[in-house]
N, C-alpha and C positions, 0 to 999 in steps of 0.2 A: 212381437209387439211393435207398435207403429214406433219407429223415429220421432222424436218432436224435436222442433225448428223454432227455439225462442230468439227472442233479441240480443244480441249482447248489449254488456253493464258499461258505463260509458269509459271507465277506469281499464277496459280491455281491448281498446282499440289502440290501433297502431297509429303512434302518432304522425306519421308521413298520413295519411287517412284523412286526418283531421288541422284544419283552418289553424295557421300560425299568429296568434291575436298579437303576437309583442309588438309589431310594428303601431299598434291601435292602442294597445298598454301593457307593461310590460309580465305585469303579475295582479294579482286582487291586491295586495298589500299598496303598487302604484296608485291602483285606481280609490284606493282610500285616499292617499295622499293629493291626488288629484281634485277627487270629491269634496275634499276639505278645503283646497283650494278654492275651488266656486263657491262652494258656501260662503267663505268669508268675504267676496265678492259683491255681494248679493247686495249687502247695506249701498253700495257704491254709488247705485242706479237714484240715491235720495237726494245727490250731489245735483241734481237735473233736474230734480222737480220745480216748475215752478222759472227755470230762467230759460226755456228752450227760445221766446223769443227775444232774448236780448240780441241776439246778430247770430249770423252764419256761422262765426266759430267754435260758439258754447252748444250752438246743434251738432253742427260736426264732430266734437267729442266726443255729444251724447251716442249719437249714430255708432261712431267708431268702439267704443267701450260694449256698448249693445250688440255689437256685431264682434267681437272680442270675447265675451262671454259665451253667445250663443255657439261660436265653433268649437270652446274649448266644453261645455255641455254638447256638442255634437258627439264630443269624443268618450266623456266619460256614459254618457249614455246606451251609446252603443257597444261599447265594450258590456252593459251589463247585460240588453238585452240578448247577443249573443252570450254572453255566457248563461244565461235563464234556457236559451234553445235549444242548448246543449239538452237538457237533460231538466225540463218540467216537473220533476220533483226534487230537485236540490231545494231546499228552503233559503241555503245560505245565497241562491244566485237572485230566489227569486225575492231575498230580500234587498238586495243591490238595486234590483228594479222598481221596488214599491219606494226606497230610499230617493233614488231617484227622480220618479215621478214627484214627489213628495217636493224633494229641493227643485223641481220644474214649475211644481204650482207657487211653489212660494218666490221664486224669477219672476214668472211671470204675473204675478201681481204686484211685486215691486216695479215691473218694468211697464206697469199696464198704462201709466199715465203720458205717456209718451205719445201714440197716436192722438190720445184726442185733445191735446196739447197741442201738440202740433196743427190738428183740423179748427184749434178754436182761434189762432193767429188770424187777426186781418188781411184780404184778400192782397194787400200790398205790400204784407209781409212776406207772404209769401212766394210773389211773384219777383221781389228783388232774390230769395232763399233759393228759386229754380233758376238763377244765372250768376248767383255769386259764384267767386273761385271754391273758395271751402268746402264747398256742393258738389262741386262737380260730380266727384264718385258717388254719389249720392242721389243724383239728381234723378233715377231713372227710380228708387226705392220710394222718395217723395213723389213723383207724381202716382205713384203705383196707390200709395195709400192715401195720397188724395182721391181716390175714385172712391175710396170707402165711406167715404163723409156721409152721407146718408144714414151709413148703416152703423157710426157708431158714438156709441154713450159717452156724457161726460164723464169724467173721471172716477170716480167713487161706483159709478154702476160697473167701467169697466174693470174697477178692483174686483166688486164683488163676481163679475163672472170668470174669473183668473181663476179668483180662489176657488171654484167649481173644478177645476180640473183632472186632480186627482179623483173627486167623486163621478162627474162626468164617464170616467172611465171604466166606473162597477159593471158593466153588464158584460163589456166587454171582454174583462180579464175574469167573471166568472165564468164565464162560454168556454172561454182557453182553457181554464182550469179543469173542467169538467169533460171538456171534448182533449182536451192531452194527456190528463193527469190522473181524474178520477174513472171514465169511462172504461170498460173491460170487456173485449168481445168474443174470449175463449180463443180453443182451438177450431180447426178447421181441416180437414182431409184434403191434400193436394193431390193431383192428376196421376202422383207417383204415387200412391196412398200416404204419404207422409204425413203427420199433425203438422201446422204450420199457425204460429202466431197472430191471428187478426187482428189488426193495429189499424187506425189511419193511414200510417205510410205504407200498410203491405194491404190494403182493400184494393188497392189499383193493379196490383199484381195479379191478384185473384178475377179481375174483371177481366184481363185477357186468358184466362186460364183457356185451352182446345177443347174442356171436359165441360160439357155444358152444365151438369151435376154439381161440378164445384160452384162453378159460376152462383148459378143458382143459390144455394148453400151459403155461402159468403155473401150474399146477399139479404138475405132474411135475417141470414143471425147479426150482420152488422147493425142493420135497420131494428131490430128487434131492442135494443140497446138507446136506439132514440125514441123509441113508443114508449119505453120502459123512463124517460125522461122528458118525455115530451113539455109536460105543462111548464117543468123547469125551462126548457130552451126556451118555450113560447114567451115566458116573462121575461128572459133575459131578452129577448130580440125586441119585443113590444118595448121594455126600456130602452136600448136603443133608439128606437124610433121614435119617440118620447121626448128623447134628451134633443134629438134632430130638431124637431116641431118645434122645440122650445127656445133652443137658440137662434132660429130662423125668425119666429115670431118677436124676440124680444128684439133683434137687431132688424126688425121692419122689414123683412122680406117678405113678399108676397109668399113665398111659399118655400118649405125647405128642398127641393128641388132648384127651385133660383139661387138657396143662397150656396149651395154646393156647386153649383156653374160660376157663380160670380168672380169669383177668386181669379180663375183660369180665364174670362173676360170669354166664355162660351154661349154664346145664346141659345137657349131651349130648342130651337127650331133644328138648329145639331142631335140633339136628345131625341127628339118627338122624328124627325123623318130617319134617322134609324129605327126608331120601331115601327115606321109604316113600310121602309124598304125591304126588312127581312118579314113581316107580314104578305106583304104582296106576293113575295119570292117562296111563302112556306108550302105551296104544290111541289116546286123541285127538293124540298128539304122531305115531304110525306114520299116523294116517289124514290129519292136516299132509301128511305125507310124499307118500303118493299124489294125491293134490286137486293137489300141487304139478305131479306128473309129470306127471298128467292135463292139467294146464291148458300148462303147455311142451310138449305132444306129443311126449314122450320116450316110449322104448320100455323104456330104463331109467333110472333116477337115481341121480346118482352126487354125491359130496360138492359136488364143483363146480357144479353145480346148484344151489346148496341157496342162494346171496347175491344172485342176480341180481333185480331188482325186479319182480313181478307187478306190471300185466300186463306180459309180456315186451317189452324194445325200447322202455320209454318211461324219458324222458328227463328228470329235472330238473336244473336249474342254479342254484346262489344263490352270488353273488361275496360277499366276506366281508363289505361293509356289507349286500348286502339276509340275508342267514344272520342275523346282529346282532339288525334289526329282527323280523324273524317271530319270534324268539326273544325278543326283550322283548316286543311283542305277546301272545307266548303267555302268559308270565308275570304280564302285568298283576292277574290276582285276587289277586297276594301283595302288591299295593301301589304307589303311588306312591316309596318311598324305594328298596324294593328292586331296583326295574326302571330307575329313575336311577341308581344307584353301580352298578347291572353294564352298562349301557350306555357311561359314561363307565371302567370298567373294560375293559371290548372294545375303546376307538374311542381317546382322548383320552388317558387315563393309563396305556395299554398296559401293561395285565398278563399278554396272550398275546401267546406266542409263535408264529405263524399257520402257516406254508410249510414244506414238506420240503425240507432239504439235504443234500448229501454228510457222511454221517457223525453225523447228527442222531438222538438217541435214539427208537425208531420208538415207535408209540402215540400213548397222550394223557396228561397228569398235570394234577393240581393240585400244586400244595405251597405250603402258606401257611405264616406265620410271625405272631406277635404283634404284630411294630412294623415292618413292610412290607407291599406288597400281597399278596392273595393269587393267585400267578403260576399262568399257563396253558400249559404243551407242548401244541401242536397239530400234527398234519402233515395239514392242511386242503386235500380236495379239493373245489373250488367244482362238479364234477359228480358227486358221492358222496350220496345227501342224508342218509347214515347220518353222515355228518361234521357235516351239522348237528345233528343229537340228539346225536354225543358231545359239540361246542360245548356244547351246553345240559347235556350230564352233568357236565360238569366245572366250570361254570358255578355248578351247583349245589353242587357239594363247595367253590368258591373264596368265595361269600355265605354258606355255610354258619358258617367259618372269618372272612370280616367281620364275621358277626353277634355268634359267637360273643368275637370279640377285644376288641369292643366292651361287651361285657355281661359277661362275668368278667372277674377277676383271674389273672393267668397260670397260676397252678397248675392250677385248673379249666375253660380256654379249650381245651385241644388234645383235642377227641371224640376218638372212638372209633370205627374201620373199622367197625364193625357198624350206627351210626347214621349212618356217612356217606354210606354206602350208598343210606340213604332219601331224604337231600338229592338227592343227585344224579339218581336215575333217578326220583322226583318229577316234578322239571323236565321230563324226557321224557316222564312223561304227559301232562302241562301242556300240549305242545308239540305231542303225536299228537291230544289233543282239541281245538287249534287249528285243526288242518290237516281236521283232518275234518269241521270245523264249515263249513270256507271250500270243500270238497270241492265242481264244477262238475258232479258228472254220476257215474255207476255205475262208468265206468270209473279215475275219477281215486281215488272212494272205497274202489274194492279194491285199488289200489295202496296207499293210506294203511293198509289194512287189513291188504295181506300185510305190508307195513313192522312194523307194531306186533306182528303175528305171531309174525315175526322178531326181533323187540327180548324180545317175551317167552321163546319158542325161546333165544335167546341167555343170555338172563341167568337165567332159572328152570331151563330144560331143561338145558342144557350146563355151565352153571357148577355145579349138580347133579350132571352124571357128573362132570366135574371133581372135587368134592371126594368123592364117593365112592372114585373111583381116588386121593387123597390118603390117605383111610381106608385103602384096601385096604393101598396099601405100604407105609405108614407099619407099618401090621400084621404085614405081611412080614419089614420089618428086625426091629421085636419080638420075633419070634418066631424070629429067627436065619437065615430065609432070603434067601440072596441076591440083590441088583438086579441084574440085568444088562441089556444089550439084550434079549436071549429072553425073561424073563422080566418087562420093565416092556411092551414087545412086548403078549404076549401076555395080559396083566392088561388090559393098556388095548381091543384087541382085541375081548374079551369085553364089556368095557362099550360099545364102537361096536354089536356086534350088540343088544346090548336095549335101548338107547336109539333108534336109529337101525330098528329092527323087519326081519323077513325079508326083505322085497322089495325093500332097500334095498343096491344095489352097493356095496360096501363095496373102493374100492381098496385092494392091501396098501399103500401108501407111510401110507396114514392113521392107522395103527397110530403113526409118526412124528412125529405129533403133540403125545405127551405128552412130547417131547424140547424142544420149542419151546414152551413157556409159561410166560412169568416168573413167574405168581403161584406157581405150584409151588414156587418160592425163598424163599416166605414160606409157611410152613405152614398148611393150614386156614383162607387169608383169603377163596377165591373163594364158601366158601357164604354170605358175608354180600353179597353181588351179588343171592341170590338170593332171602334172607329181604328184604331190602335192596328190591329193586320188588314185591315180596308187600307188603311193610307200605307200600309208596309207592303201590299200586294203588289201596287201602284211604282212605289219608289224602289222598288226589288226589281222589277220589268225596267226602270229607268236605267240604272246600273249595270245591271245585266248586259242591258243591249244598247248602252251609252257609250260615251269617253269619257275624257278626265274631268270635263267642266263636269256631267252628274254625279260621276267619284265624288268631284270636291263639292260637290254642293250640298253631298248626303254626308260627308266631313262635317263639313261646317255647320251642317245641323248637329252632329254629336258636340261642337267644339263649341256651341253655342250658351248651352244651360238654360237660363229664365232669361237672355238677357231681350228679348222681344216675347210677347204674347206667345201662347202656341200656338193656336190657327197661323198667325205670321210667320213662326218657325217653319211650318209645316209648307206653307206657300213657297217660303225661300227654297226648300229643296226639291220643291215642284208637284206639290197636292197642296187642293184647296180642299178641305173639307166641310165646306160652309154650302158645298153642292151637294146634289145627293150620287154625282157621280160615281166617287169611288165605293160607295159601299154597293150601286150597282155592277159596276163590273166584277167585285169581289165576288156577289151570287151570280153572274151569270157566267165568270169564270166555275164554280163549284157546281153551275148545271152541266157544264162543258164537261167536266170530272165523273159527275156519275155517267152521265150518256158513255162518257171513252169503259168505265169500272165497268157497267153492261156490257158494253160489246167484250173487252178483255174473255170474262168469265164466262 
């Protein structure tokens, strides 16, 4: 009889294993105590209504108090949604986090009157506000939210859209619900005949399986599980996009694609010529495609194909202390300080949390905070080797966030997705030009090669159609036509055939696809993945084959946080990406890649 390979219960891991939260809180019993504290809090923010423009000092309180509250909600917040990740069917965690949401919307509608307070002062109010002393720390927050004036309602509307918040977030947290918690996709027969658990966190495993059978297999039955749920994701996603169109539209944007750039001061033209440069560049992405089949002796190629490690059948292993080392290794050009706090952050002051369990949020996260570490979700396969580059992706978003905590003041510490982006998958080049440095022979180097292939495939190619098909639907609702299955189906559909090129088997379940991706829950965040190792490919090369002054300039972009724009940050360490440069040289560095992955093989 077959072996079966379930998850373990979260209660039977080794606590060396598992993310030390005391430093973030110290027990559930604190973060009650804590919780209770902001709550009573909360009244405080009424003390302000109403006098922000008597003078610089009664705004400066307000600011300060508001920014006093938001870090210590930084803390209680996060302590619950980690402890929800842990393990998506605890009720008790995941009622910490609806408790929380909950005292988040009712913050933030006491605290809603404050912007447009402040935008409704006379213009000579406010220009003594941006050179008084009392401002000063401040002064970069206030002009920030004076660019918002356009976009935002007097007072009483911006209550009522506060109070949206915790509803705002239904479709959301039933997707999670349903994709972590309720969803079930059997067993599965691994390469060694083993039963093996089919999970979110172990379908990546199965996608590199040598045994093309599995592959397969693991494929259908996962998919099989989203058809079996379709119309549900489709509603749930269609809300989303809904909620997008609506707060776009009430807050006067031209379009909810504008108002998700806005924040970040990105102009569209960033947006729109990444989707025309990896367009242009999608003959070297179909000629990837064939080289691959050619080299697997397939007759076709089909999705399942597409994770398995060239050359086919070879195998690496790294247990979670040697993954650690290759990874500080790889990092050493950023320093002596950097490559100690992330080692003793992996090993010693456990700020990951390592192994897959029953019910554990599938992926990877960072989430840091101001005055604790900054924590790691892993569901770490020691035979994956793509598990060690997320290690180091996330690695890089959690030093990004030390650097930064360290070197601002809270207001200005917490980046920005768009420049996270470049910390993290950084790291990973860091980490592909280690590996190929230490490469034993032709065939170990085009492994390393298809690898990084695939990291760029992955993050440039895909999270490009990705956010195109965001454009598209987003367009869709706009324009008053309806989401359904049929037609998010057959939107996504059409973008597998031109990304993916003619010769490429295109199963129907893969259309299913755009049913099962959380970042779609967050509108427009997947193409900064993309711009994200475009500007890391760029400032990786700088480092590399720099000196101190590029060291320190890609320093001081970690040590920086929000406290300038990011396209500015991004300039400072020497990418502009308001060009279409760097995401050219990115594909025609990855044409360079397959050309060398051909000759190799």
């Amino acid at each position: 009889m077959a072996k079966i390979h379930r998850l373990p219960s979260r209660s039977s891991l080794d606590p060396a294993d598992t993310w030390d939260l005391a430093p973030l809180c110290a027990s559930d019993a604190e973060w009650e105590k804590l919780y209770a504290r902001l709550n009573r809090q909360i009244p405080r923010f009424a003390r302000y209504r109403g006098r922000l423009g008597e003078g610089p000092q009664v705004l400066a309180e307000c600011l300060k108090f508001d920014a006093a509250f938001d870090r210590l909600a930084e803390r209680v917040g996060t302590y619950a949604h980690l402890r929800a990740a842990e393990d998506q069917t605890n009720s008790h965690c995941q009622a910490m986090v609806a408790r929380y949401q909950n005292l988040a919307t009712r913050a933030a509608e006491a605290a809603s009157f404050i912007r447009p307070e402040i935008l409704s002062l006379p213009k000579k109010t406010l220009d003594q506000y941006l050179t008084a002393r009392e401002l000063a720390p401040w002064r970069l927050v206030l002009k920030r939210i004076l660019r918002f004036k356009p976009h935002t309602l007097p007072a009483r509307e911006e209550a009522l859209l506060a109070m949206q918040g915790e509803m705002a977030q239904a479709a959301s947290h039933a997707f999670r619900q349903l994709l972590d918690a309720d969803m079930k996709f059997g067993l599965v027969k691994d390469e060694k005949g083993e039963l093996v658990e089919l999970s979110n966190a172990t379908f990546s495993k199965f996608m590199v399986s040598p045994e093309r059978s599995v592959r397969k297999a693991a494929f259908h039955q996962y998919y099989a599980q989203f058809a079996a749920h379709e119309h549900t994701l489709a509603a749930t996603l269609a809300g989303s996009v809904h909620k997008d169109v609506y707060y776009a539209r009430v807050r006067g944007y031209g379009s909810s694609l504008e108002a998700a750039l806005f924040p970040d001061n990105v102009p569209q033209t960033v947006y729109d010529n990444l989707i025309a440069q990896v367009r242009q560049h999608l003959p070297i992405v179909h000629r990837y495609y064939e080289v691959r089949r050619r080299k697997m002796k397939l007759r076709q190629i089909h999705h399942y194909d597409t994770y398995v490690p060239l050359p086919a059948g070879r195998q690496v292993r790294h247990t979670w202390d040697e993954a650690v080392n290759l990874i500080v290794d790889a990092l050493a050009p950023l320093g002596e300080e950097y490559c100690q706090t992330l080692r003793r952050g992996l090993t010693t002051d456990r700020w990951c949390d390592r192994y897959p369990n029953l019910g554990k949020h599938s992926g990877a996260f960072s989430s840091g905070t101001y005055d604790a570490p900054p924590y790691i979700l892993m569901n770490y396969h020691p035979e994956v080797l793509n598990d060690v580059f997320t290690l180091a992706h996330e690695a890089g978003h959690s030093m990004h966030t030390w650097y930064s905590a360290r070197h601002q003041p809270y207001p200005y510490y917490g980046y920005v997705i768009f420049v996270a982006e470049v910390a993290s998958t950084f790291n990973e080049e860091l980490l592909s030009h280690h590996l190929l440095k230490q490469a034993r022979d032709d065939r170990e180097r085009a492994y390393l090669i298809g690898r990084e292939i695939d990291d760029i495939r992955a993050t440039i190619i895909r999270q490009t159609m990705f956010a195109e098909f965001e454009k598209q639907i987003h367009a869709m609702a706009e324009a008053g036509e309806p989401l359904t299955v049929q037609s998010l189906r057959a939107t996504y559909r059409k973008l597998l055939e031109d990304y993916f090129g003619p010769q490429f088997v295109l199963d129907d379940e893969l259309s299913l696809e755009c049913l099962r991706i959380p970042h779609f829950y967050r509108a427009f965040y997947v193409y900064k993945y993309a711009t994200g190792l475009s500007a890391a490919i760029a400032l990786s090369q700088r480092v590399l084959h720099g000196g101190k002054q590029e060291l320190d300039a890609y320093l001081g972009f970690l040590k920086a946080g929000c406290s300038k724009d990011p396209l500015d940050l991004l300039r400072d360490a020497g990418v502009d990406m308001e060009t279409p440069q760097p995401v050219q040289t990115a594909l025609t560095y990855f044409g360079q890649l397959v050309d060398e992955l051909d000759m190799l093989l």
